[in-house]
C-alpha positions, 0 to 999 in steps of 0.5 A: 500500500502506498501511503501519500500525504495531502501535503505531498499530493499537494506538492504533486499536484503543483509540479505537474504545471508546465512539465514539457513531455514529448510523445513520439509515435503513431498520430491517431485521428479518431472519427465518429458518425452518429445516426438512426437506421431506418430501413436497408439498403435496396443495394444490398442487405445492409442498413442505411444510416442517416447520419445526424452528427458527426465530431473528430477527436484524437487518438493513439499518441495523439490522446495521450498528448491530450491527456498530458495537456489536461493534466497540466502538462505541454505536450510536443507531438512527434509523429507523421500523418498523410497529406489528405482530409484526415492529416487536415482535421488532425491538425485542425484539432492540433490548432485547436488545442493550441498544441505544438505542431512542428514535430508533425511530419507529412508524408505523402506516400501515406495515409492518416492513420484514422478510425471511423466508427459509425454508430446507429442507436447506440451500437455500432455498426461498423469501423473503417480503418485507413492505415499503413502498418510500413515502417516509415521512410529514412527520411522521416525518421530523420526528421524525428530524430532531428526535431527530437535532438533540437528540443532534448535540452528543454523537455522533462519527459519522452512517451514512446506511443506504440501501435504498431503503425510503423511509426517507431522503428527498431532503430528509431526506438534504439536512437531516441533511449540512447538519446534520452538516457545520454541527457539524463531524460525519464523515457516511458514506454507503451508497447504493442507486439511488434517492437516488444523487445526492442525497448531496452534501458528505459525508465518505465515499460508498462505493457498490459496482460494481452501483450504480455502474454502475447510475447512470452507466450504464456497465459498470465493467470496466477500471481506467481504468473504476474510475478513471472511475466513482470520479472522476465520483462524487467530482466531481459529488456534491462529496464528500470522499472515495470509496470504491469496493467492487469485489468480488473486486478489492477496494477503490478510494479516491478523495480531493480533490486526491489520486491514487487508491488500490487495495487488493486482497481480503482475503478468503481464501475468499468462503462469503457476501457477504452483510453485507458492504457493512454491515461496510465502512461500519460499520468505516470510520466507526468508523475514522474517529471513532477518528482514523484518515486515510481510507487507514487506515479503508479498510485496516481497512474492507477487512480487516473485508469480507475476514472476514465475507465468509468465513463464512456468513450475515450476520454482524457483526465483532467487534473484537478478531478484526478486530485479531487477523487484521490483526495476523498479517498483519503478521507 
Protein backbone atom coordinates (compact mmCIF):
# COMPACT_ATOMS: atom_id res chain seq x y z
CA UNK A 1 0.00 0.00 0.00
CA UNK A 2 1.12 3.22 -0.51
CA UNK A 3 0.77 5.83 1.96
CA UNK A 4 0.93 9.50 0.25
CA UNK A 5 0.07 12.62 2.39
CA UNK A 6 -2.16 15.55 1.48
CA UNK A 7 0.69 17.54 1.92
CA UNK A 8 2.51 15.77 -0.72
CA UNK A 9 -0.43 15.46 -3.11
CA UNK A 10 -0.49 18.89 -2.84
CA UNK A 11 3.11 19.34 -3.76
CA UNK A 12 2.37 16.77 -6.70
CA UNK A 13 -0.32 18.25 -7.83
CA UNK A 14 1.61 21.86 -8.27
CA UNK A 15 4.82 20.21 -10.01
CA UNK A 16 2.71 18.97 -12.62
CA UNK A 17 2.32 22.63 -14.32
CA UNK A 18 4.35 23.04 -17.22
CA UNK A 19 6.26 20.00 -17.01
CA UNK A 20 7.07 19.61 -21.05
CA UNK A 21 6.53 15.61 -22.46
CA UNK A 22 7.48 14.68 -25.50
CA UNK A 23 5.06 11.88 -27.42
CA UNK A 24 6.66 10.06 -30.27
CA UNK A 25 4.52 7.54 -32.35
CA UNK A 26 1.74 6.81 -34.06
CA UNK A 27 -0.65 10.04 -34.71
CA UNK A 28 -4.27 8.99 -34.20
CA UNK A 29 -7.26 10.56 -35.94
CA UNK A 30 -10.31 9.01 -34.40
CA UNK A 31 -13.99 9.60 -36.15
CA UNK A 32 -17.47 9.34 -35.28
CA UNK A 33 -20.89 9.42 -37.34
CA UNK A 34 -23.83 9.33 -35.30
CA UNK A 35 -27.37 8.26 -36.90
CA UNK A 36 -30.89 6.14 -36.71
CA UNK A 37 -31.41 3.48 -39.12
CA UNK A 38 -34.30 3.33 -40.53
CA UNK A 39 -34.68 0.82 -43.49
CA UNK A 40 -31.91 -1.28 -45.67
CA UNK A 41 -30.47 -0.56 -48.50
CA UNK A 42 -32.02 -1.87 -51.83
CA UNK A 43 -28.46 -2.15 -52.88
CA UNK A 44 -27.77 -4.83 -50.63
CA UNK A 45 -28.61 -6.16 -47.21
CA UNK A 46 -27.24 -3.60 -45.12
CA UNK A 47 -28.79 -0.83 -43.25
CA UNK A 48 -28.84 2.77 -44.22
CA UNK A 49 -27.58 5.47 -41.51
CA UNK A 50 -28.92 8.51 -41.91
CA UNK A 51 -26.19 10.34 -40.15
CA UNK A 52 -27.10 13.19 -37.63
CA UNK A 53 -23.93 14.06 -36.04
CA UNK A 54 -20.65 13.76 -36.56
CA UNK A 55 -17.45 15.06 -34.49
CA UNK A 56 -13.28 14.09 -34.58
CA UNK A 57 -11.22 13.56 -31.75
CA UNK A 58 -7.55 12.29 -31.17
CA UNK A 59 -6.36 9.14 -30.92
CA UNK A 60 -3.27 6.88 -30.40
CA UNK A 61 -0.35 9.10 -29.24
CA UNK A 62 -2.16 11.93 -30.08
CA UNK A 63 -4.57 11.17 -26.89
CA UNK A 64 -2.05 10.55 -24.91
CA UNK A 65 -0.72 14.47 -25.54
CA UNK A 66 -4.07 15.33 -24.85
CA UNK A 67 -4.14 13.76 -21.50
CA UNK A 68 -0.76 15.29 -20.91
CA UNK A 69 -2.30 18.79 -21.55
CA UNK A 70 -5.17 18.01 -19.44
CA UNK A 71 -3.19 17.08 -16.73
CA UNK A 72 -1.43 20.28 -16.73
CA UNK A 73 1.39 19.34 -18.69
CA UNK A 74 2.88 20.94 -22.59
CA UNK A 75 2.90 18.07 -24.96
CA UNK A 76 5.39 18.21 -28.29
CA UNK A 77 3.85 15.66 -30.58
CA UNK A 78 6.02 13.87 -32.93
CA UNK A 79 4.85 11.88 -35.29
CA UNK A 80 3.71 11.68 -39.13
CA UNK A 81 0.30 11.98 -40.75
CA UNK A 82 -0.54 11.82 -44.73
CA UNK A 83 -1.49 14.69 -46.95
CA UNK A 84 -5.26 14.17 -47.00
CA UNK A 85 -8.70 15.42 -45.38
CA UNK A 86 -7.86 13.20 -42.26
CA UNK A 87 -3.78 14.73 -41.72
CA UNK A 88 -6.33 18.35 -42.40
CA UNK A 89 -8.83 17.60 -39.45
CA UNK A 90 -5.97 16.46 -37.07
CA UNK A 91 -4.06 19.10 -37.41
CA UNK A 92 -7.03 21.45 -37.01
CA UNK A 93 -7.62 19.51 -33.99
CA UNK A 94 -3.79 20.24 -33.04
CA UNK A 95 -4.65 24.14 -33.71
CA UNK A 96 -7.49 23.96 -31.77
CA UNK A 97 -5.85 22.70 -28.59
CA UNK A 98 -3.09 25.04 -29.12
CA UNK A 99 -0.79 22.29 -29.45
CA UNK A 100 2.95 22.09 -30.56
CA UNK A 101 2.53 21.15 -34.22
CA UNK A 102 6.07 21.24 -35.56
CA UNK A 103 7.13 17.99 -34.84
CA UNK A 104 4.13 16.63 -37.07
CA UNK A 105 5.66 15.44 -40.46
CA UNK A 106 3.68 14.93 -43.75
CA UNK A 107 4.13 12.02 -45.80
CA UNK A 108 2.73 11.99 -48.92
CA UNK A 109 3.41 8.37 -49.63
CA UNK A 110 0.65 7.51 -46.60
CA UNK A 111 -2.33 7.58 -45.22
CA UNK A 112 -3.51 9.44 -42.00
CA UNK A 113 -3.63 6.75 -39.89
CA UNK A 114 -7.67 7.14 -38.73
CA UNK A 115 -10.54 5.23 -37.29
CA UNK A 116 -14.02 5.56 -38.19
CA UNK A 117 -16.80 4.23 -36.35
CA UNK A 118 -20.30 4.59 -37.11
CA UNK A 119 -22.77 4.35 -34.60
CA UNK A 120 -26.80 3.91 -35.26
CA UNK A 121 -28.99 3.55 -31.79
CA UNK A 122 -26.10 3.49 -29.59
CA UNK A 123 -24.36 0.33 -31.36
CA UNK A 124 -22.00 0.42 -33.56
CA UNK A 125 -22.37 -0.51 -36.65
CA UNK A 126 -19.34 -0.71 -38.41
CA UNK A 127 -15.27 0.74 -38.35
CA UNK A 128 -13.26 1.81 -41.03
CA UNK A 129 -9.79 1.76 -40.57
CA UNK A 130 -7.43 3.66 -43.11
CA UNK A 131 -3.65 2.90 -42.32
CA UNK A 132 -0.45 1.79 -43.26
CA UNK A 133 1.35 -0.54 -40.75
CA UNK A 134 5.31 0.03 -43.39
CA UNK A 135 7.65 1.43 -41.45
CA UNK A 136 8.10 4.95 -42.03
CA UNK A 137 10.80 6.08 -44.53
CA UNK A 138 14.71 7.16 -43.71
CA UNK A 139 13.89 10.36 -44.46
CA UNK A 140 11.18 10.85 -41.83
CA UNK A 141 12.94 9.19 -39.26
CA UNK A 142 15.44 11.84 -39.91
CA UNK A 143 13.47 14.49 -39.35
CA UNK A 144 12.06 12.97 -35.92
CA UNK A 145 15.44 12.31 -34.75
CA UNK A 146 16.15 15.92 -35.56
CA UNK A 147 13.31 17.70 -34.08
CA UNK A 148 13.72 15.45 -31.04
CA UNK A 149 17.67 16.28 -30.53
CA UNK A 150 16.77 20.36 -31.36
CA UNK A 151 14.12 20.07 -28.22
CA UNK A 152 16.20 17.35 -25.61
CA UNK A 153 17.58 20.23 -23.68
CA UNK A 154 14.30 21.97 -22.80
CA UNK A 155 11.84 18.83 -22.11
CA UNK A 156 11.19 16.56 -18.76
CA UNK A 157 9.88 13.52 -20.28
CA UNK A 158 9.62 11.48 -23.76
CA UNK A 159 6.40 8.76 -24.00
CA UNK A 160 7.38 6.30 -26.67
CA UNK A 161 3.50 5.66 -28.03
CA UNK A 162 3.44 2.15 -29.93
CA UNK A 163 0.65 0.85 -32.10
CA UNK A 164 2.43 -0.95 -34.36
CA UNK A 165 1.79 1.54 -37.29
CA UNK A 166 5.37 1.92 -38.43
CA UNK A 167 5.98 4.83 -36.58
CA UNK A 168 8.60 3.73 -34.09
CA UNK A 169 11.25 1.86 -35.81
CA UNK A 170 13.55 -0.58 -34.28
CA UNK A 171 16.28 1.75 -34.93
CA UNK A 172 14.48 4.54 -34.39
CA UNK A 173 13.46 3.29 -30.77
CA UNK A 174 17.33 2.33 -30.26
CA UNK A 175 18.28 6.26 -31.27
CA UNK A 176 15.62 8.19 -29.20
CA UNK A 177 16.92 5.70 -25.50
CA UNK A 178 20.02 6.16 -26.01
CA UNK A 179 19.41 9.83 -26.81
CA UNK A 180 17.05 10.26 -23.72
CA UNK A 181 19.31 8.16 -21.47
CA UNK A 182 22.66 10.29 -22.75
CA UNK A 183 20.85 13.52 -21.46
CA UNK A 184 19.73 12.07 -18.44
CA UNK A 185 15.62 12.07 -19.54
CA UNK A 186 12.76 9.95 -17.95
CA UNK A 187 11.63 7.75 -21.07
CA UNK A 188 8.17 5.57 -20.55
CA UNK A 189 7.02 3.21 -22.77
CA UNK A 190 3.68 1.91 -24.01
CA UNK A 191 4.14 -1.05 -26.39
CA UNK A 192 2.22 -3.15 -28.58
CA UNK A 193 3.91 -6.67 -30.16
CA UNK A 194 5.91 -5.84 -33.00
CA UNK A 195 8.87 -3.91 -31.09
CA UNK A 196 8.24 -5.75 -27.72
CA UNK A 197 11.91 -6.09 -27.09
CA UNK A 198 13.23 -3.52 -28.50
CA UNK A 199 12.80 -1.25 -25.79
CA UNK A 200 15.88 -1.72 -23.55
CA UNK A 201 17.08 0.59 -20.84
CA UNK A 202 14.03 2.52 -20.18
CA UNK A 203 12.82 4.35 -17.28
CA UNK A 204 9.26 2.81 -17.40
CA UNK A 205 7.76 -0.18 -19.85
CA UNK A 206 4.27 -0.51 -18.98
CA UNK A 207 2.53 -3.24 -21.35
CA UNK A 208 -0.97 -4.81 -20.13
CA UNK A 209 -1.64 -8.53 -19.76
CA UNK A 210 -2.61 -9.50 -23.52
CA UNK A 211 0.75 -8.35 -24.89
CA UNK A 212 2.37 -9.56 -22.03
CA UNK A 213 1.37 -12.64 -22.78
CA UNK A 214 1.36 -12.43 -26.30
CA UNK A 215 5.11 -12.02 -26.46
CA UNK A 216 6.01 -14.72 -23.58
CA UNK A 217 3.93 -16.83 -24.82
CA UNK A 218 2.26 -17.81 -21.65
CA UNK A 219 -1.24 -17.46 -20.32
CA UNK A 220 -0.89 -14.93 -17.05
CA UNK A 221 -3.34 -16.26 -14.71
CA UNK A 222 -1.95 -16.56 -11.49
CA UNK A 223 0.16 -14.40 -9.33
CA UNK A 224 3.24 -16.50 -9.24
CA UNK A 225 2.13 -15.99 -13.21
CA UNK A 226 2.49 -11.92 -12.83
CA UNK A 227 5.46 -12.48 -10.79
CA UNK A 228 6.95 -14.25 -13.88
CA UNK A 229 5.92 -12.32 -16.57
CA UNK A 230 6.91 -8.67 -14.66
CA UNK A 231 10.30 -10.05 -13.98
CA UNK A 232 11.24 -11.75 -17.23
CA UNK A 233 10.43 -8.28 -18.90
CA UNK A 234 12.35 -6.28 -16.41
CA UNK A 235 15.32 -8.52 -16.76
CA UNK A 236 15.52 -9.13 -20.18
CA UNK A 237 14.64 -5.51 -21.65
CA UNK A 238 17.05 -4.25 -18.62
CA UNK A 239 14.53 -1.61 -17.58
CA UNK A 240 14.36 0.50 -14.50
CA UNK A 241 11.22 -0.14 -13.74
CA UNK A 242 7.77 -2.43 -14.81
CA UNK A 243 4.72 -1.65 -14.83
CA UNK A 244 2.00 -4.47 -15.20
CA UNK A 245 -1.69 -3.26 -16.39
CA UNK A 246 -3.78 -6.17 -15.10
CA UNK A 247 -7.32 -5.00 -15.90
CA UNK A 248 -9.59 -5.70 -13.28
CA UNK A 249 -6.87 -6.67 -10.94
CA UNK A 250 -5.07 -3.61 -11.04
CA UNK A 251 -1.66 -2.87 -11.49
CA UNK A 252 1.86 -4.72 -10.68
CA UNK A 253 5.17 -2.70 -10.36
CA UNK A 254 8.48 -4.41 -10.64
CA UNK A 255 11.59 -2.45 -9.90
CA UNK A 256 15.57 -3.34 -9.84
CA UNK A 257 16.52 -4.87 -6.89
CA UNK A 258 13.15 -4.47 -5.10
CA UNK A 259 10.16 -6.83 -4.41
CA UNK A 260 7.01 -6.18 -6.45
CA UNK A 261 4.29 -4.00 -5.53
CA UNK A 262 0.33 -4.64 -6.29
CA UNK A 263 -2.14 -2.14 -6.27
CA UNK A 264 -6.00 -3.02 -6.78
CA UNK A 265 -8.66 -1.42 -9.45
CA UNK A 266 -9.50 1.77 -8.75
CA UNK A 267 -12.13 1.63 -10.89
CA UNK A 268 -15.98 1.57 -9.02
CA UNK A 269 -17.53 0.55 -12.47
CA UNK A 270 -15.93 -0.04 -15.66
CA UNK A 271 -18.74 1.72 -18.83
CA UNK A 272 -15.33 1.61 -21.19
CA UNK A 273 -11.79 0.59 -21.11
CA UNK A 274 -11.14 2.37 -23.92
CA UNK A 275 -8.18 5.04 -23.47
CA UNK A 276 -7.27 3.96 -20.60
CA UNK A 277 -3.90 2.49 -21.15
CA UNK A 278 -3.17 6.25 -22.66
CA UNK A 279 -4.27 7.75 -19.37
CA UNK A 280 -1.93 5.25 -17.48
CA UNK A 281 1.19 6.33 -19.47
CA UNK A 282 0.21 9.94 -19.55
CA UNK A 283 -0.44 10.35 -15.68
CA UNK A 284 2.58 8.10 -14.93
CA UNK A 285 5.10 10.16 -16.92
CA UNK A 286 3.79 13.41 -15.82
CA UNK A 287 4.03 11.91 -12.12
CA UNK A 288 7.24 11.25 -12.70
CA UNK A 289 8.56 14.73 -14.20
CA UNK A 290 6.92 16.11 -11.26
CA UNK A 291 9.18 14.26 -8.97
CA UNK A 292 7.14 11.85 -7.81
CA UNK A 293 9.09 7.86 -6.64
CA UNK A 294 8.00 5.12 -9.16
CA UNK A 295 5.12 3.86 -6.17
CA UNK A 296 3.67 7.33 -6.14
CA UNK A 297 3.45 7.84 -10.01
CA UNK A 298 1.70 4.44 -10.07
CA UNK A 299 -0.64 5.21 -7.41
CA UNK A 300 -1.64 8.34 -9.34
CA UNK A 301 -1.48 6.15 -12.58
CA UNK A 302 -3.94 3.62 -11.30
CA UNK A 303 -6.28 6.28 -9.98
CA UNK A 304 -6.34 8.05 -13.08
CA UNK A 305 -7.15 4.46 -15.08
CA UNK A 306 -9.97 3.90 -12.43
CA UNK A 307 -11.51 7.25 -13.52
CA UNK A 308 -11.74 7.17 -17.35
CA UNK A 309 -12.50 3.58 -17.00
CA UNK A 310 -15.87 4.98 -15.60
CA UNK A 311 -17.00 6.80 -18.31
CA UNK A 312 -17.83 6.09 -21.88
CA UNK A 313 -15.85 6.81 -24.73
CA UNK A 314 -12.07 7.78 -24.87
CA UNK A 315 -11.76 10.48 -22.70
CA UNK A 316 -8.63 12.41 -21.10
CA UNK A 317 -8.20 13.04 -17.43
CA UNK A 318 -8.31 16.41 -16.08
CA UNK A 319 -6.03 17.02 -13.48
CA UNK A 320 -7.76 18.61 -10.74
CA UNK A 321 -10.59 15.63 -10.74
CA UNK A 322 -8.00 13.37 -10.73
CA UNK A 323 -6.50 15.31 -7.08
CA UNK A 324 -10.02 15.59 -6.29
CA UNK A 325 -11.13 11.96 -6.34
CA UNK A 326 -7.63 10.95 -4.78
CA UNK A 327 -8.27 13.01 -2.00
CA UNK A 328 -11.70 11.98 -0.81
CA UNK A 329 -10.35 8.72 -0.82
CA UNK A 330 -8.14 9.64 1.74
CA UNK A 331 -10.93 10.79 3.83
Amino acid sequence: MVNISTHRLDELKNNFAGKKIVVIGDMMLDCYFWGDVKRISPEAPVPVVEVGDEFYRFGGAANVALNILKLGGIPFLIGVIGYDNDGTIFTSLIKENQMHSDGIFIDETRPTTAKTRVIAHNQHVVRIDKESKDYINEEMRKKILAYLESHIKKIDGIILQDYNKGVLTPELIEKIVHLANKNDILITVDPKFNNFFAYKNVTVFKPNRKEAEEVLGIKIKTTSDVSFAGKTILERLKAKNVLLTLGEEGIAVFEEHQPEKRMSTKAIKVADVSGAGDTVISTLTMALAANANILEACYLANFAAGIVCGEVGIVPIEIDRLFKVIGEDHK
